[in-house]
C-alpha positions in Angstrom: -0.5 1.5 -70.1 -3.7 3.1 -71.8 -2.1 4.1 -75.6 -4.5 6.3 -78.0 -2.2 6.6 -81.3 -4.1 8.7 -84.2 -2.5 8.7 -87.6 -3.2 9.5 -91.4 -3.1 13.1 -90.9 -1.3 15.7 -93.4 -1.5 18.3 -96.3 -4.1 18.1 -98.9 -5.3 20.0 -101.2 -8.9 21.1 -101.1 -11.6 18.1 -102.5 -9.2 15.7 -101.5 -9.5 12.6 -99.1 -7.6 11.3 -96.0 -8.0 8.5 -93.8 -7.3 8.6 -90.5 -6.8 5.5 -87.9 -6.9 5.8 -84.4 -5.4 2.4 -82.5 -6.0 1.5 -78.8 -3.8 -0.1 -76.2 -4.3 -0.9 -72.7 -7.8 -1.0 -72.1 -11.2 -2.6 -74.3 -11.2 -0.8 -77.4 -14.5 -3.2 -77.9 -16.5 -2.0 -75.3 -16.6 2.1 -76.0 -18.0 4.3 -78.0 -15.2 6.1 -80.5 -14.9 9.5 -81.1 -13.0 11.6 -83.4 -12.8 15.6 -82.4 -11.3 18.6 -84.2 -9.3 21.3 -82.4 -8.3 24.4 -84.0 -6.7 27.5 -82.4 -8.4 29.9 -80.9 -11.5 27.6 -80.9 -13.7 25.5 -78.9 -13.2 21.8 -79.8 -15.5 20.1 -81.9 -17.0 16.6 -82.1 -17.0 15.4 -85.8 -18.0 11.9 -85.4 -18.7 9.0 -83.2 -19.6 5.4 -83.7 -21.0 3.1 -80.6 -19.4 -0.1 -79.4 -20.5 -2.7 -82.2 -20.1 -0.2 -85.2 -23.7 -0.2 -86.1 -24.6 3.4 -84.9 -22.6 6.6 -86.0 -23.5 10.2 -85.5 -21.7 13.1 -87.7 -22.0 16.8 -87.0 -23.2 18.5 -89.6 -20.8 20.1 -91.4 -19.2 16.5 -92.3 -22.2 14.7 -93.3 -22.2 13.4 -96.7 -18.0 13.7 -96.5 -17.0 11.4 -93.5 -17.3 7.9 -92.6 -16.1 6.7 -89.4 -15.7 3.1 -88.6 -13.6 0.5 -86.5 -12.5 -2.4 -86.4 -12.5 -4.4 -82.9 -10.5 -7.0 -83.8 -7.8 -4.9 -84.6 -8.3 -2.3 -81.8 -8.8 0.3 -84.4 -11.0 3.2 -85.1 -11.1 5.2 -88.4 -12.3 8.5 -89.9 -12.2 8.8 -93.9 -12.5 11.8 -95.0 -13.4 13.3 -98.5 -14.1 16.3 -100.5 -12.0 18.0 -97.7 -12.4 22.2 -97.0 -9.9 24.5 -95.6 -12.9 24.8 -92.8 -12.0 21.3 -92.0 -8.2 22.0 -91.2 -7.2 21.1 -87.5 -5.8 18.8 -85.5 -8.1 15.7 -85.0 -8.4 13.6 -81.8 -9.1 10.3 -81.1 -11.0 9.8 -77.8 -12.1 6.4 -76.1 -13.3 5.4 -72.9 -12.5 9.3 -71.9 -8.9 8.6 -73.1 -7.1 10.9 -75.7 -5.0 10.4 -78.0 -2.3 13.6 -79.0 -3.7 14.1 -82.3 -2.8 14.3 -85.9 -2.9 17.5 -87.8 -4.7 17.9 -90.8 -4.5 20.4 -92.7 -6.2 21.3 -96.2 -5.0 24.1 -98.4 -3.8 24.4 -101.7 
């Protein structure tokens, strides 16, 4: 069974941080590109970052460059999204997706 489990979300206050972790079950985490997406209602969703099979090329859309580091770890079948000086722009729920496999998400939200 193909298992996308995101976590880390929550409530923060605006500059703060989170980490989020994404882990992968049933398939080759190892193989596929990563990609973390925001969905907000009453929006389109949006791709905030993606990092390629080996770890060694990332893309960011713009709005989180500078503030977001995505990463994984292969060994572990886990993907990662750290997040800092967070925006209420950047509340949402945040999706893991690998190998065209979702995960359900974990909300963040940022407000004070």
């Amino acid at each position: 069974e193909v298992r996308l489990v995101e976590s880390g979300g929550g409530l923060v206050q605006p500059g703060g941080s989170l980490t989020l972790s994404c882990v992968v079950s049933g398939f080759p985490f190892m193989y596929y590109t990563m990609t973390w997406h925001r969905q907000t209602p009453g929006q389109e969703r949006e791709l905030v970052a993606s990092i390629n099979s080996l770890g060694d090329d990332t893309y960011y859309t713009d709005s989180m460059k500078g503030r977001a580091t995505i990463s994984r770890d292969n060994a572990r079948n886990t993907g990662y999204l750290q997040m800092s000086s967070l925006k209420p722009d950047d509340t949402g729920r945040y999706l893991c997706e690998v190998g065209h496999y979702w995960g359900q998400g974990t909300q963040v939200t940022v407000s004070s």
